[in-house]
matplotlib code that plots the C-alpha trace (Angstrom):
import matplotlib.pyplot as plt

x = [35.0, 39.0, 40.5, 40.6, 38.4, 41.0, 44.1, 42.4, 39.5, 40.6, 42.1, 42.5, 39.8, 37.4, 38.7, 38.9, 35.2, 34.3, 36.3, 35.6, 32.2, 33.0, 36.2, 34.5, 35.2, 32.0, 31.8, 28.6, 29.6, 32.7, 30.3, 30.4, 26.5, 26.0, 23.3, 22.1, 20.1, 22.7, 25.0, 22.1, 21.7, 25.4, 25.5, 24.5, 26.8, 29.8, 28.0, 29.3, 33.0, 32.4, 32.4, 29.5, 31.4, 27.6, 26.3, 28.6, 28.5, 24.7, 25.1, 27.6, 25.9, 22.6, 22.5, 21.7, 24.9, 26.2, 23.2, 22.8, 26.8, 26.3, 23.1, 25.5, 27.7, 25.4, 23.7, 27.1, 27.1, 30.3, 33.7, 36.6, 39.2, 42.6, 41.7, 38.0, 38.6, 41.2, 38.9, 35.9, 37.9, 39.5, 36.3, 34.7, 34.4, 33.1, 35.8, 33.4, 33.0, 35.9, 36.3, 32.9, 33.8, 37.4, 35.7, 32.4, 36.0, 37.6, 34.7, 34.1, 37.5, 39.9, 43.1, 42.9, 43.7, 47.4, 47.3, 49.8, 48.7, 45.1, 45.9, 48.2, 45.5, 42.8, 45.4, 46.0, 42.1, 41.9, 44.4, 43.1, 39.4, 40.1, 40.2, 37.7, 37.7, 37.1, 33.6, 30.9, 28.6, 31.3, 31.8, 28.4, 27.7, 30.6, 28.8, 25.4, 27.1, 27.9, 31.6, 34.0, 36.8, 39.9, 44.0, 44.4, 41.5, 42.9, 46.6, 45.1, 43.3, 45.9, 48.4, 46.1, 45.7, 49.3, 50.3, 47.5, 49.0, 46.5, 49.7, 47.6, 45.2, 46.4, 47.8, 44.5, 42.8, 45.8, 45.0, 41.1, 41.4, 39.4, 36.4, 35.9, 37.3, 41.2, 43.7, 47.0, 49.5, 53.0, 51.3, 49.3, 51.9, 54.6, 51.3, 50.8, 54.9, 55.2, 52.3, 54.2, 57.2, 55.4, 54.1, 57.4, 56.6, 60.0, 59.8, 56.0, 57.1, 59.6, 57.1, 54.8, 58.2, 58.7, 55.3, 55.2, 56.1, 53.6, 51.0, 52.7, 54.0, 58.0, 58.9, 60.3, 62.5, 59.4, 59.5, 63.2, 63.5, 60.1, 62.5, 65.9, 63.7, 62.6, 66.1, 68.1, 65.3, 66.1, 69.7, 70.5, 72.8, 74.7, 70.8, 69.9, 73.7, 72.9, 68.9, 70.6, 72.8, 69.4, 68.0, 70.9, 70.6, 67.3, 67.8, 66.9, 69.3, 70.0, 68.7, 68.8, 66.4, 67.9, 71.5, 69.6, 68.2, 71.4, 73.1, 70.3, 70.9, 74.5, 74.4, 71.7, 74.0, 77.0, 78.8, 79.8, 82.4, 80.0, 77.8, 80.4, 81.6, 78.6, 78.6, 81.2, 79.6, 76.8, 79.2, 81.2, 77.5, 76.4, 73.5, 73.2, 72.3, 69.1, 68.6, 67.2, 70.5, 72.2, 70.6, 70.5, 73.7, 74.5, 71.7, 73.0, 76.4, 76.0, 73.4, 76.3, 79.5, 79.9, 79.2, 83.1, 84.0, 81.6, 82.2, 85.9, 84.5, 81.9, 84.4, 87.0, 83.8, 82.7, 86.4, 87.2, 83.2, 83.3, 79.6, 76.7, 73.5, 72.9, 71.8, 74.9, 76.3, 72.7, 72.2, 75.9, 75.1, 71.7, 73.3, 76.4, 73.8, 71.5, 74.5, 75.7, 78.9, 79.0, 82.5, 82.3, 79.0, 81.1, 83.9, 81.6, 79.3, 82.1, 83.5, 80.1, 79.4, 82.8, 82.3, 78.7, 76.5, 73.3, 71.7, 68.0, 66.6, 65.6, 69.0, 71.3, 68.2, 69.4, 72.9, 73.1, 71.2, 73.6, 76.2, 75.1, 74.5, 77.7, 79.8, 82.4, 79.8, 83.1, 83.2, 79.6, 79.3, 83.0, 80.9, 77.9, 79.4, 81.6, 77.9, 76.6, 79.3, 78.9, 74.7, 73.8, 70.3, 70.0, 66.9, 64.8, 65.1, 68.9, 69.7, 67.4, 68.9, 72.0, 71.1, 69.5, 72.7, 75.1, 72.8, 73.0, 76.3, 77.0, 77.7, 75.0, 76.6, 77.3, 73.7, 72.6, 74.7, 73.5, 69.9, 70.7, 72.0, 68.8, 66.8, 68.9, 68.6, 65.0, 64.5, 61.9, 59.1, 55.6, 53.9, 55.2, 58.6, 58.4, 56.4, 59.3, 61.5, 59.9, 59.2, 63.3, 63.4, 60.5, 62.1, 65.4, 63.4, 64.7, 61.5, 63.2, 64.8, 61.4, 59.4, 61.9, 60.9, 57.4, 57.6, 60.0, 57.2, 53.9, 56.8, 57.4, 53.2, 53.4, 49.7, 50.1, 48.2, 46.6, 49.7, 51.7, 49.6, 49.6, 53.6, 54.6, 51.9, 53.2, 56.7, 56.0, 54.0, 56.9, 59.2, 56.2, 55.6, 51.8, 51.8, 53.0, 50.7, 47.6, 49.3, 49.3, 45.7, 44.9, 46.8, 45.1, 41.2, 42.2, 43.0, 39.9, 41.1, 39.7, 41.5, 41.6, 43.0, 46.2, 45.5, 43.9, 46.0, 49.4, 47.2, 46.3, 49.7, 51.5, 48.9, 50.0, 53.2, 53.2, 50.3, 47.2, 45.6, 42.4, 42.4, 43.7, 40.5, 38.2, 39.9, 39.0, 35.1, 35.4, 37.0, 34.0, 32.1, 34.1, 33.3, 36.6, 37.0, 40.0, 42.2, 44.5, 47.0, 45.2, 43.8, 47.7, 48.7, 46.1, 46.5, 50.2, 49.8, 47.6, 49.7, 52.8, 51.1, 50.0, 46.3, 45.9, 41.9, 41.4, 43.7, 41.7, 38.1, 39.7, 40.9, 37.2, 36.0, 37.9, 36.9, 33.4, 34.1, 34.6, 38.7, 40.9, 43.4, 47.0, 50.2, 50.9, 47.2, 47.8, 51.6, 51.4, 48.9, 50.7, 53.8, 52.4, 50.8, 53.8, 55.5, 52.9, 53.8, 50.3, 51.2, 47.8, 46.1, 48.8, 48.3, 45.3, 45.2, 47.9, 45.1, 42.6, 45.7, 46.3, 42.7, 42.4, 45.4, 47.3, 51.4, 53.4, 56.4, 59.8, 58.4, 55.5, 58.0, 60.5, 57.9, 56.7, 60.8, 61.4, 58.7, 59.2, 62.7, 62.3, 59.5, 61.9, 59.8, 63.5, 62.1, 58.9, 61.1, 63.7, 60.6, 59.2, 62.6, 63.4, 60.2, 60.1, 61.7, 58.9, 55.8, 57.5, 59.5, 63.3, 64.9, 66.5, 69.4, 67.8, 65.2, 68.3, 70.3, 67.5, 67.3, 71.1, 71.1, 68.4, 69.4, 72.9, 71.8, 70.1, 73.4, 72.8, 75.7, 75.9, 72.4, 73.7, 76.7, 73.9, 71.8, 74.7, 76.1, 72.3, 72.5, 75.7, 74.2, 71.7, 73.9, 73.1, 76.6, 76.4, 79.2, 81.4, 80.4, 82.9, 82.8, 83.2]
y = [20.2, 18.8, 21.5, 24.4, 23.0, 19.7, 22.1, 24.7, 23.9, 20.5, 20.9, 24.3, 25.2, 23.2, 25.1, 28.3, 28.6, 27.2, 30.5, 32.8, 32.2, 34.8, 33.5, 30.6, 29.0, 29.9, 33.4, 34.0, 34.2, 36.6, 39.1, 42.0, 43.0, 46.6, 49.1, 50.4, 52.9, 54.6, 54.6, 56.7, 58.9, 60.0, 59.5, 63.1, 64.7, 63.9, 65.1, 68.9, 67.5, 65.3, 67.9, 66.4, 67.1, 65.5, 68.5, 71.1, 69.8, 70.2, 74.0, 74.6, 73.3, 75.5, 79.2, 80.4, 79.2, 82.0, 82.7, 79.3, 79.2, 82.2, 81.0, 78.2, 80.0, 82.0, 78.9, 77.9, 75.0, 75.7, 76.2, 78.0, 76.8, 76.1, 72.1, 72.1, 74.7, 73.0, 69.5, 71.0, 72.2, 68.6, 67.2, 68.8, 66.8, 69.8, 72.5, 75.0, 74.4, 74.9, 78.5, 79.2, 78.1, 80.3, 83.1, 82.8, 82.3, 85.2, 87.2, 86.2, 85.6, 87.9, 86.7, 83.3, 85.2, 85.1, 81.4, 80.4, 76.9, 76.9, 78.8, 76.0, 72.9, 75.0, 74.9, 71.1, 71.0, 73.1, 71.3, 67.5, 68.6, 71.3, 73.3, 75.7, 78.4, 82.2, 82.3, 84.8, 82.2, 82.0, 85.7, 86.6, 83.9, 86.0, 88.6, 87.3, 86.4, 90.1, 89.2, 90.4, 88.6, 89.3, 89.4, 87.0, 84.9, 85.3, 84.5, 80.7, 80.2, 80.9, 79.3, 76.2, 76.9, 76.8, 73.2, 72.1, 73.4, 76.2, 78.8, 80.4, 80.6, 82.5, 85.3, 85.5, 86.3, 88.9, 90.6, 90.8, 91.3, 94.8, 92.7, 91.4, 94.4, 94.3, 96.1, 94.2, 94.7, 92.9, 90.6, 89.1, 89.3, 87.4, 84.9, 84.3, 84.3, 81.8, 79.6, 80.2, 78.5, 75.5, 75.0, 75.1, 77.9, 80.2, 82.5, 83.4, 84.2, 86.4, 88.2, 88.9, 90.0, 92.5, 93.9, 94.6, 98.1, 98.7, 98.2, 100.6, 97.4, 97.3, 93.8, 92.9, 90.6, 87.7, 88.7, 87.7, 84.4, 83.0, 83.6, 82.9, 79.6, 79.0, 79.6, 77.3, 74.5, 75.2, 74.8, 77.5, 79.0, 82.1, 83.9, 83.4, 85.5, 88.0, 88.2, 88.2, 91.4, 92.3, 92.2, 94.0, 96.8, 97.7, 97.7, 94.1, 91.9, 88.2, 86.6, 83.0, 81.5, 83.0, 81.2, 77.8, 78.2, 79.1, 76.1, 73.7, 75.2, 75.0, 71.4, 70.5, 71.6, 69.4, 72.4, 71.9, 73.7, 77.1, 75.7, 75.2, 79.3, 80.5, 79.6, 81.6, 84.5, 83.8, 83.8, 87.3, 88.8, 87.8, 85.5, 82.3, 79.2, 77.5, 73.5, 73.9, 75.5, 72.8, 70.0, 71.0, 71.0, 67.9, 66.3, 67.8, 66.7, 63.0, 63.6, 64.6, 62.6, 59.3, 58.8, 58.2, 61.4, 63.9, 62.5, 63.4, 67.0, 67.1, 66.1, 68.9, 71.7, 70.3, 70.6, 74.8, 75.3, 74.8, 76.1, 74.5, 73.3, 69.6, 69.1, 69.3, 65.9, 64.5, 65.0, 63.9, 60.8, 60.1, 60.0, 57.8, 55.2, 55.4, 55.0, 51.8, 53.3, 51.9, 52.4, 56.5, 56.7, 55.3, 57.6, 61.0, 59.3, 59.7, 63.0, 64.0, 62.9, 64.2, 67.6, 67.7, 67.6, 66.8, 64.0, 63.2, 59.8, 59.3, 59.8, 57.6, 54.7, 55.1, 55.0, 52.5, 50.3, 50.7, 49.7, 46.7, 45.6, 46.6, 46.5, 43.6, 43.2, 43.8, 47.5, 48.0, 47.1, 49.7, 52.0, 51.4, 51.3, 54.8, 56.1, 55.1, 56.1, 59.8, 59.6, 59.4, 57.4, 54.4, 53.3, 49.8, 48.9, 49.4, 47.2, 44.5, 44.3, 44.1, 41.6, 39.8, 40.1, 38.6, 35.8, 34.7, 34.9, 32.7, 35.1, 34.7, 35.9, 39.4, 39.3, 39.2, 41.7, 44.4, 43.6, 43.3, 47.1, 48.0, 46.9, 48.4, 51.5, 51.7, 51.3, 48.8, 50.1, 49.7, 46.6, 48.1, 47.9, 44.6, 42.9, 43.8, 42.4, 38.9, 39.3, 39.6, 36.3, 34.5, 35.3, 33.6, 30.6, 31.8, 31.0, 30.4, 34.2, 35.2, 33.4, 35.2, 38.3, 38.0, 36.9, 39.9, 41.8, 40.4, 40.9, 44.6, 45.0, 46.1, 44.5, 42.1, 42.8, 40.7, 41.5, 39.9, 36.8, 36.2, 37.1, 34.2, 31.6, 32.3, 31.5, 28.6, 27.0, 27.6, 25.7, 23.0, 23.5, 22.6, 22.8, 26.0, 27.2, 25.8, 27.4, 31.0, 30.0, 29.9, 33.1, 34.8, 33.9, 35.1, 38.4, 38.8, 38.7, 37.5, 34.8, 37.0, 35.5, 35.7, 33.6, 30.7, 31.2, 30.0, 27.6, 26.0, 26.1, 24.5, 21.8, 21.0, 20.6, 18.2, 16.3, 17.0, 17.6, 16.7, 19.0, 21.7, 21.4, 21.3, 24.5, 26.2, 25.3, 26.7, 29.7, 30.9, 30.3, 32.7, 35.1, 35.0, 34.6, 32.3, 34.0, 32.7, 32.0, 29.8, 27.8, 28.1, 26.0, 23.1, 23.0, 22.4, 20.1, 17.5, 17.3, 17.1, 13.9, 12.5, 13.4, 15.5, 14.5, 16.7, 19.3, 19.5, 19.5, 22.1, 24.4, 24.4, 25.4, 27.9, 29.6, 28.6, 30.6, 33.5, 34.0, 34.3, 31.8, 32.5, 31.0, 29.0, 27.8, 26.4, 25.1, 23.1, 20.8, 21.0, 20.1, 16.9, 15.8, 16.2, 14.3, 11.3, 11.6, 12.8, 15.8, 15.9, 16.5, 19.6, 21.1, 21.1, 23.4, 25.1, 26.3, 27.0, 29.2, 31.1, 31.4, 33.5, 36.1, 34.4, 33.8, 30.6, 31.3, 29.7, 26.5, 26.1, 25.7, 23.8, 21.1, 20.5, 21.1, 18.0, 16.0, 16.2, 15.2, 12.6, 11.0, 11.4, 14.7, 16.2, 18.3, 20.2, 20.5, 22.5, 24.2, 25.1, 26.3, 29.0, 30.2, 31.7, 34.5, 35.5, 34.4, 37.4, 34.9, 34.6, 31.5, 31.1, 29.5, 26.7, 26.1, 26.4, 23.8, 21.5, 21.7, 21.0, 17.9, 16.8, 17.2, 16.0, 12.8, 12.0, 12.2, 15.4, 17.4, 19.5, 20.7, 21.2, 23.7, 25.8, 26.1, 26.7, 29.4, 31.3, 31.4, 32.8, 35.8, 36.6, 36.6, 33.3, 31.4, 27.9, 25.6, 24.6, 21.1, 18.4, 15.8, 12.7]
z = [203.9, 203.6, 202.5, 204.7, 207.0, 207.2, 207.6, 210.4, 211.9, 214.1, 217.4, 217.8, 216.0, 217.9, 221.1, 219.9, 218.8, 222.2, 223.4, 220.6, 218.8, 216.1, 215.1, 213.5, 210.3, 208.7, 207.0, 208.5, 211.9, 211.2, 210.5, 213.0, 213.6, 211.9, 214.0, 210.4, 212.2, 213.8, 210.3, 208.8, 211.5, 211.5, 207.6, 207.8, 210.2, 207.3, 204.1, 204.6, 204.8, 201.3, 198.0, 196.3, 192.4, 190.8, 192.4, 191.3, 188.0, 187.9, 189.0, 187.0, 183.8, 184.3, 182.7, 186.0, 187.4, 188.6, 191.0, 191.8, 193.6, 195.4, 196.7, 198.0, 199.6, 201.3, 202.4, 203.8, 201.9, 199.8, 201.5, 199.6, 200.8, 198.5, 198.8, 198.0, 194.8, 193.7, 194.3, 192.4, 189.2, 188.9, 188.8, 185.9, 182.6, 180.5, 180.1, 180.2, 184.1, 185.8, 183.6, 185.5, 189.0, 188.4, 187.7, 190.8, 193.1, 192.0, 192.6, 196.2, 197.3, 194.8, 196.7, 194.3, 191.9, 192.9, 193.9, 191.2, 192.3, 191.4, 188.3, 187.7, 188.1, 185.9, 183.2, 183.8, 183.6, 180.4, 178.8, 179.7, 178.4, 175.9, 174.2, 175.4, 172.2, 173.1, 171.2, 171.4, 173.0, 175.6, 176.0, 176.4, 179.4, 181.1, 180.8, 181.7, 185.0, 185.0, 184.9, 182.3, 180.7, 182.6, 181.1, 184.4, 182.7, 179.1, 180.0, 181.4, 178.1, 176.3, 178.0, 177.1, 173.5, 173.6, 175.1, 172.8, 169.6, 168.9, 168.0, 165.5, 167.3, 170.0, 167.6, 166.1, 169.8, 170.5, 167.4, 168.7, 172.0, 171.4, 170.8, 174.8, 176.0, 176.9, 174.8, 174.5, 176.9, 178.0, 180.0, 176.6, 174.4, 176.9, 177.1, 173.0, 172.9, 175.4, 173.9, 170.4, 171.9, 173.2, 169.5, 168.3, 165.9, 167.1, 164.2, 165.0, 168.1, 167.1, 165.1, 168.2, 169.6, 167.1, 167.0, 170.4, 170.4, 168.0, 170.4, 172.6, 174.7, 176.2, 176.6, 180.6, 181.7, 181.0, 177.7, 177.1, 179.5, 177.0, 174.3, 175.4, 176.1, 172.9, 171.0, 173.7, 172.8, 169.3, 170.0, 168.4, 171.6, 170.2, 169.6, 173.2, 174.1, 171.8, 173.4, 176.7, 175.3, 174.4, 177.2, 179.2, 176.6, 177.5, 181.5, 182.2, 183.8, 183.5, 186.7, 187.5, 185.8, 182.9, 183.6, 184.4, 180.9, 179.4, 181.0, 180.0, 176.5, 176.2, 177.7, 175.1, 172.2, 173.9, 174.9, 178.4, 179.1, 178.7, 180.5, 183.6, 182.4, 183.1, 186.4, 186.7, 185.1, 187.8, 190.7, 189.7, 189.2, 192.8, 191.4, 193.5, 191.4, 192.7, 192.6, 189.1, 187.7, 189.2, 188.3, 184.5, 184.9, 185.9, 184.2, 181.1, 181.5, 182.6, 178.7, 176.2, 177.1, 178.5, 182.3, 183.6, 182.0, 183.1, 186.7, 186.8, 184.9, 187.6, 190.5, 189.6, 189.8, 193.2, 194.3, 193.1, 194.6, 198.0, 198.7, 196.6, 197.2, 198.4, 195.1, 193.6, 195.3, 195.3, 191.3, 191.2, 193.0, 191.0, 187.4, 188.8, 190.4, 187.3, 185.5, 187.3, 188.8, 191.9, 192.5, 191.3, 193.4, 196.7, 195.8, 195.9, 198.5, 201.0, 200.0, 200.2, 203.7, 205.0, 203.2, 205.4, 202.6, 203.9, 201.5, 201.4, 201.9, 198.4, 197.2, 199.5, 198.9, 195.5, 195.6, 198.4, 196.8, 193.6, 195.9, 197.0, 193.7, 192.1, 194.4, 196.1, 199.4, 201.5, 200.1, 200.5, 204.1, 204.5, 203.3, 205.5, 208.5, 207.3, 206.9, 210.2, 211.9, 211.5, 212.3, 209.1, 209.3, 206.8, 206.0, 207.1, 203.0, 202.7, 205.7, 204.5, 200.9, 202.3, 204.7, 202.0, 199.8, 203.1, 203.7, 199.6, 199.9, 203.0, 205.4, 207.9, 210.8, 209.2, 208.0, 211.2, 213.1, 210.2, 211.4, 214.8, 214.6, 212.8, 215.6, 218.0, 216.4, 216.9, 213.1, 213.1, 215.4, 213.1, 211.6, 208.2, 208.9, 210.5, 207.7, 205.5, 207.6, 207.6, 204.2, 203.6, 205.5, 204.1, 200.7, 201.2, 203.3, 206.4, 208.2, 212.0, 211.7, 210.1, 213.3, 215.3, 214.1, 214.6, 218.3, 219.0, 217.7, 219.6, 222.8, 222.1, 221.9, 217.8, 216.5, 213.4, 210.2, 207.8, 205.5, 208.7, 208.7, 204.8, 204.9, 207.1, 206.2, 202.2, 203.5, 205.4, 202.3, 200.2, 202.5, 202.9, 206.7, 206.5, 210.5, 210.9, 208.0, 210.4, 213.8, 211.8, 210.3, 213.9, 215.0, 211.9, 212.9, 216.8, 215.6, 214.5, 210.3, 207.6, 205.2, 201.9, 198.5, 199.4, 202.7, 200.6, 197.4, 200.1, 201.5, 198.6, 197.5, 200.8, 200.7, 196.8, 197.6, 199.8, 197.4, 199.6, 196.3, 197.5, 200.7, 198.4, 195.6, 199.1, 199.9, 196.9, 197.1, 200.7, 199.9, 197.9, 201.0, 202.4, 200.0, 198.3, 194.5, 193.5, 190.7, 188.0, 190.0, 192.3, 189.5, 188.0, 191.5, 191.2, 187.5, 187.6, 190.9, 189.3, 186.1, 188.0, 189.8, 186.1, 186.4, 183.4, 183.8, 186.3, 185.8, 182.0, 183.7, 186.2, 183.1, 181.8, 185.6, 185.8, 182.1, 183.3, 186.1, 184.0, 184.9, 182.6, 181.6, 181.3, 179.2, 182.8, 183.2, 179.5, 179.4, 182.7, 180.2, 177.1, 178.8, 180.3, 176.8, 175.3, 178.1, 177.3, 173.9, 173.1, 170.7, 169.0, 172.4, 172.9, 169.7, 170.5, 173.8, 171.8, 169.4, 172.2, 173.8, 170.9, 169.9, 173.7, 172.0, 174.7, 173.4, 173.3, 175.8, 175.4, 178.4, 175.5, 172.5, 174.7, 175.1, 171.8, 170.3, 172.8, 172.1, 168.0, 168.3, 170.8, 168.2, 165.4, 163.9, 163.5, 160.4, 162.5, 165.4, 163.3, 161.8, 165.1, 166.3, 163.6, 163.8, 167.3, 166.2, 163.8, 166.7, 169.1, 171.2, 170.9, 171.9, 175.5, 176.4, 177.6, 174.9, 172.6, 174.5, 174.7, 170.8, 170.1, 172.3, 171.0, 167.7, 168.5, 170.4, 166.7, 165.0, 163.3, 164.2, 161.0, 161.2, 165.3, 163.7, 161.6, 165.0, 166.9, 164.3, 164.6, 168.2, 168.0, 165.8, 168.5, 171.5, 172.7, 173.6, 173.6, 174.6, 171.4, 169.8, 169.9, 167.1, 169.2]

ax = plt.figure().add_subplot(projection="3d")
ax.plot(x, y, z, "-o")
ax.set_aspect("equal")
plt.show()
């Protein structure tokens, strides 16, 4: 073997399997020796920790099923515990199931009743596998279980029926509820209501509304927040007020999810400024507006008026509200960042900080990131160091992208003080944190500062991973340091790691680059030794290298091996060829893979139609190259700038400069700007 063998197993190789026999080359002997007898043995010891869900399925699906749990459970080989229920309803494909299992944990441990959780994934679980229709069939194995359907029960499947359309439905249960028992109370009726509003049918639900006290049943504060709901989502704004009149009329205050409704409402129908009053209303009343409230207001804002706008609205409430949640600034700070404000975001970031709003993680990731990508880099590191200053913790990513951003820019001095503070500050203590790190470097080609890194890390005793090897050997192929690729090949085998695709893939690919073609093909027989299927893009690397050294032979031959192989070929596996045919002038021969490409459903990108544009017009095809050209469009790929350039040269170089103006007048209607032609 040349190729992986050539690159790692000489030298150091030899002396390291004189020192370490299982660090061999050969698969084989990487193999750690397994005591199968002793995995069996404590195979056992772990099966009451595993929910077997096959199993539960089986009960579950018998008519004895009922007996069959509590046989379980008295066996001790069920736990009910909020985890394993909620594990066991997920896991049921028939809908029918989970509505069992609900109601055998209700009966032994009644207290799940309450769990709004469970109830929660058991709706989830109705509502994926539904619907699960109230029939007698169903009622009867209730019964047989000695159970009775429940309004707790009932409220679930209906709440089901509802998310899955069934509005009718529901109505037509409520009115023959006798028939399993209940008789209809508030609870049911806020249940049908609610599911009436999530089928968008608002003036059904005002029917069930008005029927209510026919049945003897007063509708409660529920009652009106289901409705004020569905009116708001309506957008019809001045019936939820009079509903909230309503509902003051009848002894019922508004609380605060009835204002965060309201507010969502108002926002919705572009009518800000009573959404903002009603905060007031909320403060004069004593009600506290929770996160929600908040965020539908903002939300709702940055929705119905342009982003600049609703900040300075936004920035005036923050001002004459001196206490608010953290989510005020935070959802503040979201929409501006979404938004690309970078200069708005900066603005509130530091009123923020210096007001002592405490801001999550998530959020100052988010804007700080918007920063350095908006921002003059001068202004974002101000505002960094303003941050850090006053202990506000920045994370591992933040420092990195700015690093990243310094070091593009020239500045590699100030790149390195930002990291050399992040270090300092203890932020990189985990292989994680340092694989990004060397990752940031590897990515620029900063492989010295990446090396760096990974010595400061072996020093301060933090083990490397597999990621860690692949990281730094990717880098170093990029750059074309073959050496370095074998020292970390080395490194990788001492640690006791296994070269994965990733390992040969940036093998393979260092070794092309510096046209070690044949220790690179050797390499990709040896890696299925290892056990290690190549992918596309390791037959993408060869492919390209031999065309790009003229042997189009091979790299054909190499196409079929790797369809033969049974993985898939992509638009790259496909235009590396084409491109060289059409380089050679052979346009027959590229057609040809053309129609092979397309016959896979694979489509022609703008490097496929750059290199058959080129080689019509340089053989004088000007009318199929024109052809081609406008009809891009139509095959799903517009034109680039460059495939669009290399069409009006081409076309100019001929002498065709009027047919140059229409081309350029066409890219002109589709955005692409093109320098002016001269007339020479």
């Amino acid at each position: 073997m040349r190729g992986f063998s050539s690159v790692a197993s000489r030298a150091s190789f030899t002396n390291l399997s004189k020192q370490q026999n299982q660090h061999s080359l050969r698969p084989s002997n990487l193999e750690p020796s397994l005591n199968w007898n002793s995995i069996a043995a404590k195979k056992g010891n772990f099966r009451a920790s595993v929910i077997d869900h096959e199993y539960f399925t089986q009960i579950l699906a018998r008519k004895d099923w009922y007996l069959l749990l509590n046989h379980e459970y008295k066996a001790k080989r069920v736990t009910l515990n909020h985890q394993a229920v909620v594990s066991i309803l997920q896991n049921q494909e028939n809908p029918l199931h989970p509505i069992r299992f609900y109601i055998w944990v209700l009966n032994i441990c009644p207290s799940f009743a309450k769990n709004q959780s469970v109830k929660g994934v058991l709706g989830n679980v109705l509502y994926r596998k539904g619907p699960l229709l109230l029939s007698a069939e169903f009622v009867q194995d209730i019964r047989n279980s000695g159970n009775v359907i429940t309004v707790d029960l009932l409220c679930v499947l209906i709440g089901s029926w509802g998310r899955l359309g069934l509005g009718k439905y529901c109505v037509d249960i409520l009115e023959q509820v006798s028939y399993v028992g209940l008789a209809p109370n508030t609870r049911l009726y806020n249940a049908v209501i609610d599911a009436l509003i999530k089928c968008n049918s608002l003036d059904l639900a005002y029917l069930k509304f008005q029927q209510m006290q026919v049945d003897n049943c007063n509708p409660d504060r529920f009652t009106y927040n289901i409705l004020i709901h569905g009116v708001c989502k309506a957008g019809v704004v001045e019936e939820a007020l009079r509903l909230v009149k309503q509902m003051e009329g009848v002894g019922y205050s508004p609380n605060v999810f009835t204002y965060t409704i309201l507010v969502e409402g108002f926002c919705n129908a572009k009518r800000v400024d009573k959404a903002f009053e009603l905060f007031g209303v909320m403060k004069s009343r004593g009600i506290v507006p929770n996160e929600a409230t908040v965020r539908s207001l903002v939300n709702g804002v940055f929705r119905c008026m342009p982003p600049d706008k609703g900040f300075e609205l936004l920035s005036r409430w923050l001002e004459k509200e001196p206490v608010l949640p953290n989510v005020a600034c935070s959802s503040i700070l979201h929409c501006l960042s979404t938004n690309i404000l970078p200069s708005k975001a900066a603005q509130l970031l530091r009123i923020s900080i210096e007001r002592g709003y405490v801001l999550d993680n998530s959020t100052l990731n988010i804007v700080l990131t918007c920063l350095i990508k908006g921002l003059e880099l001068d202004a974002t590191c101000q505002m960094l160091d303003f941050i850090t200053a006053r202990g506000v913790k920045v994370s591992v990513d933040i420092y990195l992208a700015l690093a990243d951003a310094l070091y593009k820019a020239g500045r590699v001095e100030q790149g390195n003080g930002y990291l050399d503070q992040m270090f300092k500050d203890d932020l990189v203590s985990n292989t994680f944190y340092y694989n990004q790190v060397m990752d940031c470097f590897c990515k620029i080609k900063m492989m010295e500062k990446a090396s760096d890194a990974f010595k400061d890390m072996l020093q301060r005793g933090v083990t490397p991973n597999i990621v860690t090897f692949n990281t730094l050997i990717s880098g170093y192929s990029k750059v074309g340091e073959v050496n370095k690729v074998h020292e970390l090949l080395v490194m990788l085998l001492q640690h006791g790691f296994r070269p994965d695709i990733f390992t040969f893939s940036s093998l393979i690919d260092s070794l092309c680059r510096v046209n070690r073609i044949d220790d690179a093909l050797d390499c990709l027989t040896e890696m299925v030794e290892w056990g290690v299927a190549p992918n596309t893009v390791t037959y993408n690397t060869l492919i390209r290298a031999l065309c790009i050294l003229g042997d189009v032979g091979r790299s054909l031959k190499l196409l079929r091996k790797m369809q033969g192989d049974g993985i898939k070929a992509d638009v790259f596996s496909f235009n590396a060829l084409i491109q060289s045919f059409c380089r050679m002038n052979k346009i027959d021969e590229a057609q040809r893979l053309l129609v092979s490409m397309l016959t896979l459903d694979l489509s022609p990108n703008n490097h496929t139609y750059g290199a058959f544009i080129r080689a019509l017009c340089n053989s004088g095809r000007f009318d199929e190259a024109k052809k081609l050209f406008f009809s891009m469009e139509a095959n799903g790929c517009i034109p680039n700038v460059l495939t669009c350039k290399l069409y009006l040269d081409s076309i100019i170089q001929s002498g065709r400069t009027e047919e140059a103006q229409d081309v350029l007048r066409e890219c002109r209607k589709r955005g692409t700007l093109l320098e002016p032609i001269t007339s020479s």
